[in-house]
MARFIGU-95416 format. One record per residue (C-alpha): residue number from 1; residue in three letters; chain; x, y, z. Coordinates in steps of 0.2 Angstrom, whole numbers. Layout:
% MARFIGU-95416
+-----+------+------+-------+-------+-------+
! pos ! code ! unit !    px !    py !    pz !
+-----+------+------+-------+-------+-------+
! NUM !  ALA !    A !     X !     Y !     Z !
...
+-----+------+------+-------+-------+-------+
***
This chain:
% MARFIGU-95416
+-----+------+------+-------+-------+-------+
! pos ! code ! unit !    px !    py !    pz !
+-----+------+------+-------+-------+-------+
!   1 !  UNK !    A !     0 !     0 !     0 !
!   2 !  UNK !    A !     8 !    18 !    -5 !
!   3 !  UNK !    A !    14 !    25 !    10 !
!   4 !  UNK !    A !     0 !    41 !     8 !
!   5 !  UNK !    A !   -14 !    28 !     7 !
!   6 !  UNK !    A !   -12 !    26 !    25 !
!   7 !  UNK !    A !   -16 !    45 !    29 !
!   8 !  UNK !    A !   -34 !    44 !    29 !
!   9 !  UNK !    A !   -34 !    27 !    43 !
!  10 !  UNK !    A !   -20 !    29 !    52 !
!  11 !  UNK !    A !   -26 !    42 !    64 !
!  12 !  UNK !    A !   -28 !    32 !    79 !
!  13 !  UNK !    A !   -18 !    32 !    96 !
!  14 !  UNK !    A !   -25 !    15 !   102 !
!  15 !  UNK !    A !   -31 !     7 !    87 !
!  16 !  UNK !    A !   -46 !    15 !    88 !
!  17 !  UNK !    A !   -53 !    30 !    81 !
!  18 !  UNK !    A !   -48 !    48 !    86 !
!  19 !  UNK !    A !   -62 !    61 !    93 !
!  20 !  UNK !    A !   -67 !    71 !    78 !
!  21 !  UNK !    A !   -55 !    87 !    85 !
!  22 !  UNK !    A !   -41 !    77 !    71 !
!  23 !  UNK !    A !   -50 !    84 !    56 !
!  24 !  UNK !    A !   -44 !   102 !    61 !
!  25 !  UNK !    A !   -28 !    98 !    70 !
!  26 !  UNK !    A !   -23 !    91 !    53 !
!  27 !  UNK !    A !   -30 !   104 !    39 !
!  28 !  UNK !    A !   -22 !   118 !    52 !
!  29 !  UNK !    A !    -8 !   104 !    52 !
!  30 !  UNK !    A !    -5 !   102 !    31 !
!  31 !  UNK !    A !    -7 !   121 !    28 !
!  32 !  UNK !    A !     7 !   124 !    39 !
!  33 !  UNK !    A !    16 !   110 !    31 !
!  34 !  UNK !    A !    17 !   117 !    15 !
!  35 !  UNK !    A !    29 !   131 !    22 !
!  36 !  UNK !    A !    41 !   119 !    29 !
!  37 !  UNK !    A !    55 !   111 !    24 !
!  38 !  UNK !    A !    55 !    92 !    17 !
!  39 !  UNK !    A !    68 !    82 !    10 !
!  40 !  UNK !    A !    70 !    67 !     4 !
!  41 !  UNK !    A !    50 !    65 !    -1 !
!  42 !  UNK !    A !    50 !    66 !   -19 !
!  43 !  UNK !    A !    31 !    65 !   -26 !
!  44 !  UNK !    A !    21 !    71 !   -12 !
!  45 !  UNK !    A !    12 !    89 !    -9 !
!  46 !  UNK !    A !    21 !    97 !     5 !
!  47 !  UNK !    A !    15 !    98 !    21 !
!  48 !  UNK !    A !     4 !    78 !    17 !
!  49 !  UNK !    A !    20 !    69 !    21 !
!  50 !  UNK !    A !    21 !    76 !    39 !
!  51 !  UNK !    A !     4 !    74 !    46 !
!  52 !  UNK !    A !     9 !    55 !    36 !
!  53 !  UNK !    A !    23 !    54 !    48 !
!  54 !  UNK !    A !    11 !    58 !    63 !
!  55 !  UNK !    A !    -2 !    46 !    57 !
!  56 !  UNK !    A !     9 !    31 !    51 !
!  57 !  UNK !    A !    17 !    32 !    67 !
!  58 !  UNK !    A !     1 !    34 !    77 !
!  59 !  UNK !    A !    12 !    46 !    90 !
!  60 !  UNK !    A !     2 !    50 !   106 !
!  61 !  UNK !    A !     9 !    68 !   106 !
!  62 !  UNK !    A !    -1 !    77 !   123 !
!  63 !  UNK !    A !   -10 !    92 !   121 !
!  64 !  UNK !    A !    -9 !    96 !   103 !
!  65 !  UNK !    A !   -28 !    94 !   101 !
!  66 !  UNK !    A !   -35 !   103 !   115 !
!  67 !  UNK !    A !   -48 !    93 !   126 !
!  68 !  UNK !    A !   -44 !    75 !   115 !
!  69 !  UNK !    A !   -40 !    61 !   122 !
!  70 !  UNK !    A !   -41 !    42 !   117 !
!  71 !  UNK !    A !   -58 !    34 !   110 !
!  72 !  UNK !    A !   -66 !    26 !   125 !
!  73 !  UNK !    A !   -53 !    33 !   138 !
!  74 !  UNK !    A !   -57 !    43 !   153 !
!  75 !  UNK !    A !   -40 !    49 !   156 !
!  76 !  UNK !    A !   -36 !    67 !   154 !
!  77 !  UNK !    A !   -24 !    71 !   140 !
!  78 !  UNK !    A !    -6 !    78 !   147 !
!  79 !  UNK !    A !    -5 !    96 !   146 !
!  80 !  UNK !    A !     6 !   104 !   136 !
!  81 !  UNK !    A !    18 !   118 !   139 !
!  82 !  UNK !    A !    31 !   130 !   125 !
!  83 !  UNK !    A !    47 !   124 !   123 !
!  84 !  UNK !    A !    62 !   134 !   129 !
!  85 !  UNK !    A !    68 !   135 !   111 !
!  86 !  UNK !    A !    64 !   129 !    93 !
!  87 !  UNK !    A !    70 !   112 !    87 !
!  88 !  UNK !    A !    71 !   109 !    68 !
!  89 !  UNK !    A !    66 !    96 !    55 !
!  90 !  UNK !    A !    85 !    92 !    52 !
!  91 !  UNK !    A !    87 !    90 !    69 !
!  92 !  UNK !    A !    72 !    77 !    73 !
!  93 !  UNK !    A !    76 !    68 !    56 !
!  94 !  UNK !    A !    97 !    68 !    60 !
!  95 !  UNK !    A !    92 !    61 !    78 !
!  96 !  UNK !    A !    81 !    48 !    73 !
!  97 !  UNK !    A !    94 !    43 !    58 !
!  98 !  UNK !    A !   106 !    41 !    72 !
!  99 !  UNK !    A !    97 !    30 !    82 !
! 100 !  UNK !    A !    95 !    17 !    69 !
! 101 !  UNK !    A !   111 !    15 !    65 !
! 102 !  UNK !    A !   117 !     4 !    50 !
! 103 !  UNK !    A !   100 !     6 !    41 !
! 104 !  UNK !    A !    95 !    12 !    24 !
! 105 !  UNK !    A !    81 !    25 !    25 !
! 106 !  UNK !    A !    67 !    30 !    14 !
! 107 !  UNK !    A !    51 !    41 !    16 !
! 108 !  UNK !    A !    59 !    50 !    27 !
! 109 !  UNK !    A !    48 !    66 !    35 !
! 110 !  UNK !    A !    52 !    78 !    48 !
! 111 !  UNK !    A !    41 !    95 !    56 !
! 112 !  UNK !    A !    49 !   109 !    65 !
! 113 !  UNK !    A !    41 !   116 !    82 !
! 114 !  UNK !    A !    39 !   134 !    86 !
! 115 !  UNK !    A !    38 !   140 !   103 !
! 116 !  UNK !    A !    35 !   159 !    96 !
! 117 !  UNK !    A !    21 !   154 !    87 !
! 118 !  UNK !    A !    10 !   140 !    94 !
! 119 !  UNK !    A !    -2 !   140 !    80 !
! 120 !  UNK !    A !    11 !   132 !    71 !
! 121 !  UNK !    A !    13 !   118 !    83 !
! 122 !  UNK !    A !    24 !   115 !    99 !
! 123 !  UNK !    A !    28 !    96 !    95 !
! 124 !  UNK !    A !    43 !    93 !    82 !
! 125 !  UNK !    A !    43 !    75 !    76 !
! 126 !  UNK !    A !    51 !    65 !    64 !
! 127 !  UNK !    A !    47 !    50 !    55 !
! 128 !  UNK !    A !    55 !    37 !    42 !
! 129 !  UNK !    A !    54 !    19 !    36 !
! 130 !  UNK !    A !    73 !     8 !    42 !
! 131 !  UNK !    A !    77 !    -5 !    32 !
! 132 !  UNK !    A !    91 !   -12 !    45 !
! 133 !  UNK !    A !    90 !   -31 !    33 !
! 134 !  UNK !    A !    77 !   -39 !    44 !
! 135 !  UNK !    A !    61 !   -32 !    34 !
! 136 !  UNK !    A !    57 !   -12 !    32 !
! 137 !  UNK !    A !    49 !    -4 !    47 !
! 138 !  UNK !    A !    40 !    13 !    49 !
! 139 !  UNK !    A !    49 !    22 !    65 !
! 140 !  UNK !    A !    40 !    39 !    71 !
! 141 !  UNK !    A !    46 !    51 !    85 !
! 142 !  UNK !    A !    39 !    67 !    92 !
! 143 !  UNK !    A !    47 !    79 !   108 !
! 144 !  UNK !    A !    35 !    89 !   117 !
! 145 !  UNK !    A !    36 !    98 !   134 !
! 146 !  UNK !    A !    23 !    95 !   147 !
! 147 !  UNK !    A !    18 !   109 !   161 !
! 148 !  UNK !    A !    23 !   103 !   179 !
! 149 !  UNK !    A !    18 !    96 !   189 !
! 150 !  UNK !    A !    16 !    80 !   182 !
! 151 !  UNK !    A !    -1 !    73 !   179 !
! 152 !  UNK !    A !    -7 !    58 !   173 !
! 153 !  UNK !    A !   -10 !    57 !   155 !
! 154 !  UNK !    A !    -4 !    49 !   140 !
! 155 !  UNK !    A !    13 !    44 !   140 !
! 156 !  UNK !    A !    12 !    44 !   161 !
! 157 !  UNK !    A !    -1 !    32 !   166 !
! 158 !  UNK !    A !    -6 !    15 !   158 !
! 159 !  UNK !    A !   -23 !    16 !   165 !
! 160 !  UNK !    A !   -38 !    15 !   153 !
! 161 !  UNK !    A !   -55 !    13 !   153 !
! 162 !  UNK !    A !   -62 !     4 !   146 !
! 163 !  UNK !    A !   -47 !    -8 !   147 !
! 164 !  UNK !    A !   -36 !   -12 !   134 !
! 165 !  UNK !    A !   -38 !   -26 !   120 !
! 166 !  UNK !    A !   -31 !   -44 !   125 !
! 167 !  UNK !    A !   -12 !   -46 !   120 !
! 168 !  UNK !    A !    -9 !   -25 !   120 !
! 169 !  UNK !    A !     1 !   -22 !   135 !
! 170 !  UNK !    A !     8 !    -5 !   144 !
! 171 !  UNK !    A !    21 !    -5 !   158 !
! 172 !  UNK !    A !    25 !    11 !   168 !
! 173 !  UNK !    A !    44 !    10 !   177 !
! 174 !  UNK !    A !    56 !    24 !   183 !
! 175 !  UNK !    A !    73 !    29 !   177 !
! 176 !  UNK !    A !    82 !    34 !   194 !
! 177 !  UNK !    A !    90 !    53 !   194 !
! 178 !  UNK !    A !   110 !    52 !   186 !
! 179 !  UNK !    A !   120 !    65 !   176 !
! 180 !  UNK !    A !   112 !    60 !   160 !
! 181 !  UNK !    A !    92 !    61 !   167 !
! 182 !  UNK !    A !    93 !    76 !   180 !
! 183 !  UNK !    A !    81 !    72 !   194 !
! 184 !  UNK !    A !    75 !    57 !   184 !
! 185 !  UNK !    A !    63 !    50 !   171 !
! 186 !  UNK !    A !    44 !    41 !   170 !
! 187 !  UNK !    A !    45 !    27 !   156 !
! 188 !  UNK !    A !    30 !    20 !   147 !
! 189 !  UNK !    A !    31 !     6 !   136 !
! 190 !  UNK !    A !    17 !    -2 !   127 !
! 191 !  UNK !    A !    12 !   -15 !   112 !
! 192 !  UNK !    A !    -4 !   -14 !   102 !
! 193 !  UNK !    A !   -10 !   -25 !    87 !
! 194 !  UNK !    A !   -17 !   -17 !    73 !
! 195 !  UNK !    A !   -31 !   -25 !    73 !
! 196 !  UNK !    A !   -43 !   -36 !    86 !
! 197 !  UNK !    A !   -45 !   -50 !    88 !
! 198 !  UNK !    A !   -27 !   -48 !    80 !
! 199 !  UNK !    A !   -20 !   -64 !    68 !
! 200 !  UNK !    A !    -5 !   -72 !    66 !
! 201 !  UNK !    A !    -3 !   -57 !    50 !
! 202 !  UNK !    A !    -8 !   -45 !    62 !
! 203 !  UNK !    A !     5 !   -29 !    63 !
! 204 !  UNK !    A !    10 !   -21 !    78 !
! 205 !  UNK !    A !    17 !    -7 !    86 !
! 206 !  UNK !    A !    28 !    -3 !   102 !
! 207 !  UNK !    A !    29 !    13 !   110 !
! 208 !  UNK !    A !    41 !    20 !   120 !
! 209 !  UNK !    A !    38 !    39 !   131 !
! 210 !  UNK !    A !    52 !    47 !   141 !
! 211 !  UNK !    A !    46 !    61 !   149 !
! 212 !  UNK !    A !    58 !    71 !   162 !
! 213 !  UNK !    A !    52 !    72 !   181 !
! 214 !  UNK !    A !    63 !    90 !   182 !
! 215 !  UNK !    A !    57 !    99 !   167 !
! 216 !  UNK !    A !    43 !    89 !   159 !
! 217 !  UNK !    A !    53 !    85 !   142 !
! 218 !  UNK !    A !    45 !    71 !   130 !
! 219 !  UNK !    A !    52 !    59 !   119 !
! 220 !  UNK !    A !    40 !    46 !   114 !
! 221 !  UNK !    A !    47 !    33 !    99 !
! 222 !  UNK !    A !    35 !    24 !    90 !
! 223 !  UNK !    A !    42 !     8 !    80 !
! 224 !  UNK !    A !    27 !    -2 !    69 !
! 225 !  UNK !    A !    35 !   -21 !    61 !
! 226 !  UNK !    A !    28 !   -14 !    47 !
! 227 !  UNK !    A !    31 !     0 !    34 !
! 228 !  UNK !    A !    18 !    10 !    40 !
! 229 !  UNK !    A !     2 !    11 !    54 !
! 230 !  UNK !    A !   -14 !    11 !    53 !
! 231 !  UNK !    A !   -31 !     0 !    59 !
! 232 !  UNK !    A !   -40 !   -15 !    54 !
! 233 !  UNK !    A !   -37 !   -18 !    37 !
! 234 !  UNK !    A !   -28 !    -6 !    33 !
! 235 !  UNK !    A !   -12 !    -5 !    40 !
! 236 !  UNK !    A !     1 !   -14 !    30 !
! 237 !  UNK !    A !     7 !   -34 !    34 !
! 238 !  UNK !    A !    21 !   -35 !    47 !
! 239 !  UNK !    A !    38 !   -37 !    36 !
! 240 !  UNK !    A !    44 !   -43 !    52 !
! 241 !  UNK !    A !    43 !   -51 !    70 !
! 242 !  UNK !    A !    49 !   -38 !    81 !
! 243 !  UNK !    A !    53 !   -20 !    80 !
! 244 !  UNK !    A !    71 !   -14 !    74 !
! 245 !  UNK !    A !    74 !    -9 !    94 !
! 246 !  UNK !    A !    73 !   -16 !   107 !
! 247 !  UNK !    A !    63 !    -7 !   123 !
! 248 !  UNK !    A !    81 !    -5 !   133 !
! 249 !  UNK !    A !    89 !     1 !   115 !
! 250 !  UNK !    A !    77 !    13 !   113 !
! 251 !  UNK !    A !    76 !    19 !   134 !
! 252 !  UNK !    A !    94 !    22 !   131 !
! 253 !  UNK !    A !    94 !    31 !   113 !
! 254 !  UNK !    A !    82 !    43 !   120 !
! 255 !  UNK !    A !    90 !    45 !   137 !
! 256 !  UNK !    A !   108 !    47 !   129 !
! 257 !  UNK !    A !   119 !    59 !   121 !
! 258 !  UNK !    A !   111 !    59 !   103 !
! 259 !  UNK !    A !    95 !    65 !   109 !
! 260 !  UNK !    A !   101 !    77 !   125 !
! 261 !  UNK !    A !   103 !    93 !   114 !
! 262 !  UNK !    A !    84 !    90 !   109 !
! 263 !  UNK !    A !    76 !    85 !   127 !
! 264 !  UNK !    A !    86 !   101 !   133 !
! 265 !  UNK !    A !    81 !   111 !   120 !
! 266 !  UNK !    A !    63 !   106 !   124 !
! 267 !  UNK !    A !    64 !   108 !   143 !
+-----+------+------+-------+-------+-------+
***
């Protein structure tokens, strides 16, 4: 399925479909994409390919759509506070190329934030399909800043009502305070199928959300074993068992030195 086919579907959090604020998150969202920068997207209108990324990747980005939150949840979404200073396209994408190491990259997509002008967004993300030689898999990521004190919310609480489909999991743990995570770190790590009652051809997603206890920054990966996300029947087959990272790879990509310039640059 071409990569933009799954634009129109993919826009789900939890498999399931989005409250109907999406529809002007994303027309305010593709306006403002045509004025951005994009490389490396050959053949698609500007600004598409971004709110591609977002959907493909179904990133939980907090607070973008004021008052959403997940179909059927009763959680509050996090909410959302300015970044300290802008982070740009290259920087996401050069990140998130860095992280996945040895791979050859296609479709690659990337958004700026900026803090001076929050129509324009506050989240900056990036988003790409890694060939690493054990299938092609879509890999999103997104930084936001959430207002302190912390709340739960998405990317800080795995509870849900109504609960979550059998086989999707979601662990919350903590990452003690050291020179690389200042006072600390929440990490939430979950696994969704595509689809339910899901099949052996069923695609899946992992997510993994670093948010800062000091400052409220927010990293949150989202790897598919497939070339893109999606629901039902229209999210790509898996090209592969397991996602490109592993849950500790990722913890420690996002808590590291590739991605320190952003998560201070955003808290």
């Amino acid at each position: 399925m071409p990569f933009e086919a799954d634009l129109a579907h993919a826009l789900d959090r939890t498999t399931e479909s989005l409250e109907p604020d999406i529809t002007t998150f994303l027309s305010g969202a593709v306006e403002r994409g045509r004025s951005r920068r994009r490389r490396r997207r050959a053949g698609v209108a500007a600004g598409v390919g971004v709110c591609a990324a977002i959907a493909a990747a179904a990133l939980v980005i907090p607070g973008t759509i004021a008052g959403m939150r997940s179909s059927g949840s009763d959680i509050e979404p996090a909410a959302q506070a300015m970044p300290r200073t802008a982070i740009s396209d290259t920087q996401m994408i050069q990140a998130l190329e860095q992280t996945l190491p040895g791979g050859r990259f296609s479709q690659v997509t990337g958004q700026s934030n900026n803090p001076a002008d929050p129509s324009a967004g506050y989240v900056a993300n990036a988003g790409l399909v890694v060939d690493d030689g054990q299938g092609a898999a879509y890999v999103g990521v997104s930084a936001v800043r959430l207002k302190l004190p912390l709340r739960d919310g998405d990317g800080l609480s795995c509870e849900r009502t109504p609960p979550r489909a059998k086989g999707d999991t979601c662990k919350v743990s903590e990452l003690p305070s050291s020179a690389a995570v200042p006072g600390g770190a929440l990490v939430m790590s979950e696994q969704n199928a595509a689809e339910h009652p899901a099949r052996a051809d069923t695609a899946r997603r992992w997510t993994i959300t670093v948010t800062l206890k000091s400052t409220g920054a927010q990293l949150q990966l989202v790897e598919w074993n497939s070339t893109g996300g999606g629901s039902d029947g229209t999210t790509p087959k898996p090209t592969r068992a397991t996602p490109p990272l592993t849950e500790q790879q990722v913890v420690a990509a996002l808590t590291g030195p590739v991605w320190a310039p952003i998560l201070g640059a955003v808290g």
